[in-house]
C-alpha positions as CSV (number, residue, x, y, z in Angstrom):
1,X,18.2,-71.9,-7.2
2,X,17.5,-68.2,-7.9
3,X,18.2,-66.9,-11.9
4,X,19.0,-63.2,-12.1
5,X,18.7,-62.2,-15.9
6,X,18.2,-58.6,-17.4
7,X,15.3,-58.0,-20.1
8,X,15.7,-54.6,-21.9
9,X,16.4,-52.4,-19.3
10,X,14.5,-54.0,-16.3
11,X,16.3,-56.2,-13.9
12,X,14.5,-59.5,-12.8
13,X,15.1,-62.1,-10.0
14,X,13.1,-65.3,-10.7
15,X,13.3,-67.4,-7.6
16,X,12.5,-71.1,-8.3
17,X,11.6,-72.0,-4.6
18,X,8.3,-69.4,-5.0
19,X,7.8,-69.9,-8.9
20,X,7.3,-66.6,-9.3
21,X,9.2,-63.5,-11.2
22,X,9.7,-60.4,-9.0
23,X,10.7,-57.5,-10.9
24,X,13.6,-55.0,-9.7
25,X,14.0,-51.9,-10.2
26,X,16.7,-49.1,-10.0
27,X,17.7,-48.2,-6.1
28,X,16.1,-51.7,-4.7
29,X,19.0,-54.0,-3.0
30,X,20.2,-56.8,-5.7
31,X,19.7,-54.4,-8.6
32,X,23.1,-53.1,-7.9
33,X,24.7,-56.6,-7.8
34,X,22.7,-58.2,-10.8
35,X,23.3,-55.3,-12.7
36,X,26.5,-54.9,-15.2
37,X,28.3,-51.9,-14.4
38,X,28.3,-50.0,-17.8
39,X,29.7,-46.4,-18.5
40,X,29.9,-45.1,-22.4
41,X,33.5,-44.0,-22.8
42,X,35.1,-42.0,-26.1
43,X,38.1,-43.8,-27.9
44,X,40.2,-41.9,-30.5
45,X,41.4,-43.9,-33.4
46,X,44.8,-44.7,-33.5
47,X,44.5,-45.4,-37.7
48,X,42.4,-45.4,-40.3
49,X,40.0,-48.2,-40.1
50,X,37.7,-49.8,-42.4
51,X,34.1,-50.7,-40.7
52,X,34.2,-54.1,-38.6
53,X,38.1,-53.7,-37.7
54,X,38.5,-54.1,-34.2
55,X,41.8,-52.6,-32.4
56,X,42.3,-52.5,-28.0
57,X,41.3,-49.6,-25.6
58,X,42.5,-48.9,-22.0
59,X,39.1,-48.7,-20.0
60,X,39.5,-46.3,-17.3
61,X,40.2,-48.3,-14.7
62,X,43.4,-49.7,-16.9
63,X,41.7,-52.4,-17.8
64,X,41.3,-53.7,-22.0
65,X,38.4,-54.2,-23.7
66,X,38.3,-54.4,-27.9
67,X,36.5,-51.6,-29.9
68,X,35.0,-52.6,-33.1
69,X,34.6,-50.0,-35.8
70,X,31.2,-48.7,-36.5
71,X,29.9,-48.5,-39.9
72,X,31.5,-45.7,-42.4
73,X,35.0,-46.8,-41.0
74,X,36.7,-44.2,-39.2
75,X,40.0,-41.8,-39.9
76,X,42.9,-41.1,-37.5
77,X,42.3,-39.4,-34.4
78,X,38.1,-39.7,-34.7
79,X,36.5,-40.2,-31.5
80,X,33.8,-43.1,-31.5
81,X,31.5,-43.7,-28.1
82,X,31.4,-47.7,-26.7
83,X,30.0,-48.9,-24.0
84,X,32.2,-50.2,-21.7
85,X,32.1,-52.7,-19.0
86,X,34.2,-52.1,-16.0
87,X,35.6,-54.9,-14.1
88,X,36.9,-56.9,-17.0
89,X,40.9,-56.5,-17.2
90,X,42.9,-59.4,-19.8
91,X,46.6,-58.2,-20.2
92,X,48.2,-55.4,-18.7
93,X,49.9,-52.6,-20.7
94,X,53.5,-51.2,-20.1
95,X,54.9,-54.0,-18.5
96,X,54.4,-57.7,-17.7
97,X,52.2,-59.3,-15.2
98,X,54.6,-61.3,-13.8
99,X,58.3,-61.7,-14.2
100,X,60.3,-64.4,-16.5
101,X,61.3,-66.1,-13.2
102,X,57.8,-66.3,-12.0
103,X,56.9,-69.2,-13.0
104,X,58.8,-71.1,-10.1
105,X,55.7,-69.7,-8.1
106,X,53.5,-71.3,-10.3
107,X,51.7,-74.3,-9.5
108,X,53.4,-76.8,-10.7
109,X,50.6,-79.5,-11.6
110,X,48.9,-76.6,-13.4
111,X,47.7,-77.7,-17.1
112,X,49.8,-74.5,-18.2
113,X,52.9,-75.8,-16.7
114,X,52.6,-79.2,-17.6
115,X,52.0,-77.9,-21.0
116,X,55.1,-75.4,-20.6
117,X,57.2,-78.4,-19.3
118,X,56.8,-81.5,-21.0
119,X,55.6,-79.9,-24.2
120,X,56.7,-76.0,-24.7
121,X,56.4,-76.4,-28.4
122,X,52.7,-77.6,-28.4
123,X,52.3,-74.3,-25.1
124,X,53.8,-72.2,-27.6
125,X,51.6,-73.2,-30.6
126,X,48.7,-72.5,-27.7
127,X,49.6,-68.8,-27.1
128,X,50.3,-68.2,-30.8
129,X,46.5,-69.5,-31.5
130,X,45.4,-67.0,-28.8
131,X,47.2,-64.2,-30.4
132,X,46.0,-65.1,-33.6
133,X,49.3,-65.6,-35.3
134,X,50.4,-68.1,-38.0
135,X,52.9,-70.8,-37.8
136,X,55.7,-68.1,-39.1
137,X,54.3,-65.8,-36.0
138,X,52.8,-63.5,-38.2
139,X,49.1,-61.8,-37.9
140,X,46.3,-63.9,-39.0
141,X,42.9,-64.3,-39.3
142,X,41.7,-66.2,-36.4
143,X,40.1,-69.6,-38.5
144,X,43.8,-69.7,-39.9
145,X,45.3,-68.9,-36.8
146,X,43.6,-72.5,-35.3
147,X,46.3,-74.6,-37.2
148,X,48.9,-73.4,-35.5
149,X,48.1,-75.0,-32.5
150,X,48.0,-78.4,-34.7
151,X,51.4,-77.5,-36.8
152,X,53.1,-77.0,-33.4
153,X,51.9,-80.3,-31.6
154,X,53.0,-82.0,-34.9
155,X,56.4,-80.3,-34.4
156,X,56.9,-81.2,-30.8
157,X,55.9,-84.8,-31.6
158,X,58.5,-84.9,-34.5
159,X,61.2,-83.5,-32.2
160,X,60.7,-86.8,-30.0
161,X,60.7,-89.2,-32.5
162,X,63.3,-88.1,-35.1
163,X,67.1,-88.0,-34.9
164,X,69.4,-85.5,-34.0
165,X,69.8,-83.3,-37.2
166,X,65.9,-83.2,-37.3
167,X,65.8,-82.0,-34.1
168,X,68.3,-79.4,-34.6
169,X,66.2,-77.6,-37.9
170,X,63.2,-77.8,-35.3
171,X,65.0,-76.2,-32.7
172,X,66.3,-73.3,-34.9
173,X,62.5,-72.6,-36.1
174,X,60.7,-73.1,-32.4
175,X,63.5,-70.3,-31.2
176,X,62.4,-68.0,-34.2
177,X,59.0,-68.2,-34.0
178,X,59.0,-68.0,-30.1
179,X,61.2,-64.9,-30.6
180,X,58.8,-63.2,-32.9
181,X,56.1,-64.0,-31.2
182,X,57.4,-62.6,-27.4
183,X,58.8,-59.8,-29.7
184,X,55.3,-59.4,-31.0
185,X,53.4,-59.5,-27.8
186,X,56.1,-56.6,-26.4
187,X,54.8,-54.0,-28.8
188,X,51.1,-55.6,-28.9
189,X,51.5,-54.1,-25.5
190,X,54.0,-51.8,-25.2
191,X,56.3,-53.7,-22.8
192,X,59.5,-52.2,-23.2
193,X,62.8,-54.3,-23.1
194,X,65.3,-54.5,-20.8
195,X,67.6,-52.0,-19.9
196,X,70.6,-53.9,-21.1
197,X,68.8,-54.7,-24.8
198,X,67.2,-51.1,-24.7
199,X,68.5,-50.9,-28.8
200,X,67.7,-54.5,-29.5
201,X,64.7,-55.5,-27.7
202,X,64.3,-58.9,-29.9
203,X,67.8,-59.6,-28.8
204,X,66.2,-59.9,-25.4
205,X,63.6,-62.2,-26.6
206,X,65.4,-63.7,-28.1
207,X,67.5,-64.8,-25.2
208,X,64.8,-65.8,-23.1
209,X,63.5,-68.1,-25.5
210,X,66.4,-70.0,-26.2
211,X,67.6,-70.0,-23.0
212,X,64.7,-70.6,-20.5
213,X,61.8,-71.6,-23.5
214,X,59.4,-73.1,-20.4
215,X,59.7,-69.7,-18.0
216,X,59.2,-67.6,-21.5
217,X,55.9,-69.5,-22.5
218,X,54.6,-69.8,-18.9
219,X,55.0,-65.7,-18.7
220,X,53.7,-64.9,-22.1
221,X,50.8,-67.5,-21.4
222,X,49.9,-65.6,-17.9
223,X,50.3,-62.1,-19.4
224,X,47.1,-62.4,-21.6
225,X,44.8,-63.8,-19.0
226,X,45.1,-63.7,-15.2
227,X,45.1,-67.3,-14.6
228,X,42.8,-66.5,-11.4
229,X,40.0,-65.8,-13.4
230,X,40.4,-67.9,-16.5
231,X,42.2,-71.2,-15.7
232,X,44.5,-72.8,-18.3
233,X,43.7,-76.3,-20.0
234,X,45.5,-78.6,-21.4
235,X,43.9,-80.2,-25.0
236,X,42.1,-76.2,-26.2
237,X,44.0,-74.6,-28.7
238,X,44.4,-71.8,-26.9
239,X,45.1,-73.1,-23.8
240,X,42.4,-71.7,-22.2
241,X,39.0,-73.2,-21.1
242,X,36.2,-72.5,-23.9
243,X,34.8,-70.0,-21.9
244,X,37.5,-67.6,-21.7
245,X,37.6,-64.4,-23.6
246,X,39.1,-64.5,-26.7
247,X,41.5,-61.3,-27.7
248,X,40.7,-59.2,-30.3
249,X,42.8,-59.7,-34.0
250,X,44.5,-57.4,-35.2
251,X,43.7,-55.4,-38.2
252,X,45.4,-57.6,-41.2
253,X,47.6,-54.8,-43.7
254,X,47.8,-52.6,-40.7
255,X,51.4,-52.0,-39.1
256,X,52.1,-55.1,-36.9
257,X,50.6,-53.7,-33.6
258,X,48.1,-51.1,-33.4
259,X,48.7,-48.5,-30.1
260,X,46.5,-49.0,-27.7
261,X,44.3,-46.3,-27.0
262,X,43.2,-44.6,-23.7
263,X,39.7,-44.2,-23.5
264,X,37.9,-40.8,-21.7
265,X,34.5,-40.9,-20.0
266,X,31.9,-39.6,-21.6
C-alpha cells in the first residue's frame, strides 16, 4: 500500500513495500497528483459580517466553497483573500441539478429513494437537517438544526399510526414546511421559479410539494450534493454518509439567504 501525505509544504510518498519515505518535490511526476490544487481567490462581502460568520462563494470554475470571516468582521463590499480548492462543486447556482421529474431516472433501490418513498416526511426532516433549518423551516444553528431530523421521523411515524383527522393536521404542516423549505433553497441559490409562477414563486413550491412530495424531496435532496460523489444513506440525519461535506449555515439575524458571491483570482 503506498500513503501519499503532505507535511508543510513538501510532498511525501511513503511506500510500505520498501519501508522507506521518498520525498517529492515540485515538477517530479506524482507531485502534481498528490498535490491539492489550491489558488487564493478575492471574495467581496455581500453584508456586514461579524468575525467567524461564514456565507457561499462561486469558485471560479462555478463551483461552491464556504468563506468564513476573518477576524475584525468585515463591511459590505470588502474584499477578503481564501484559499480555494478547485475541484470541489456541492449545489449548483441559478438553476437545479436535475429536474422535478428526474427522479424516475433515479435508482430506485437507492437509500434516498427509499427514504423519499416509503418515508418523505422522515427525507424531508433529512434535507432540512442538512440545510440547517428548524422544524418550522426556519435558519438554525446547526446542534439545533439535528432535531429536526428526529421531530420529522416522529411525525411520519404518527401519520401511520393515528386516525384520519390526525393525519390531516400532519399533512397541512409537512406541506408548509416542505414549501418553505424548497422556497428557501430557491433563493439560498438563486433558482428562479417557473415561468408560469414568475410573481409567486412559493406558489410553485408549493405545488410541487403537495402534489408530487417524493419527486420534490428526491430533487431538493440531489441539488445539494451530486449523489455520484457523496452517496445518500438511509439512518444519518442528513441523509448523507458521515463523510460528506457539510454546507455552511447561514448567518442567524441576517436576511434569510445571503447572495452568493463570485469570487476573482488573485
Amino acid at each position: 500500500i503506498t500513503l501519499l501525505f503532505k507535511e508543510t509544504k513538501k510532498m511525501a510518498r511513503y511506500d510500505d513495500s520498501n519501508l522507506k519515505l521518498e520525498e517529492l518535490h515540485d515538477g517530479d511526476e506524482d507531485y502534481d497528483r498528490v498535490s491539492p490544487k489550491l489558488t487564493y481567490v478575492e471574495v467581496r462581502a455581500p453584508i456586514d459580517l461579524e468575525e467567524g460568520y461564514t456565507f457561499d462563494a462561486q469558485g471560479p470554475d462555478g463551483s461552491i466553497f464556504p468563506v468564513t470571516v476573518p477576524p475584525g468582521g468585515v463591511t459590505a463590499g470588502q474584499s477578503i483573500s481564501v484559499p480555494f480548492h478547485s475541484g470541489v462543486q456541492l449545489a449548483p447556482v441559478g438553476k437545479w441539478r436535475n429536474g422535478l421529474c428526474a427522479c424516475c431516472c433515479a435508482t430506485c433501490c437507492t437509500p434516498m429513494c427509499c427514504m423519499a418513498f416509503w418515508c418523505c416526511a422522515g427525507h424531508l426532516g433529512q434535507i432540512m437537517t442538512r440545510l440547517n433549518l428548524n422544524w418550522a423551516a426556519n435558519p438554525t444553528t446547526k446542534i439545533k438544526a439535528f432535531s429536526t431530523y428526529t421531530i420529522l421521523f416522529i411525525v411520519s411515524a404518527i401519520c401511520y399510526i393515528m386516525g384520519q383527522p390526525i393525519t390531516l393536521i400532519i399533512w397541512i404542516y409537512l406541506i408548509y414546511v416542505g414549501t418553505k423549505t424548497r422556497f428557501y433553497m430557491r433563493q439560498k441559490y438563486q433558482i428562479p421559479p417557473p415561468r408560469c409562477c414568475n410573481r409567486c414563486g412559493a406558489l410553485s413550491d408549493c405545488c410541487a410539494v403537495s402534489l408530487c412530495s417524493c419527486c420534490s424531496t428526491i430533487q431538493m435532496a440531489r441539488h445539494t450534493h451530486d449523489e455520484k460523489m457523496y452517496p445518500s444513506a438511509c439512518c444519518t440525519p442528513t441523509g448523507l454518509r458521515l463523510d460528506a461535506p457539510e454546507l455552511p449555515p447561514d448567518v442567524l439575524g441576517a436576511p434569510v439567504s445571503i447572495p452568493i458571491v463570485v469570487a476573482q483570482v488573485v
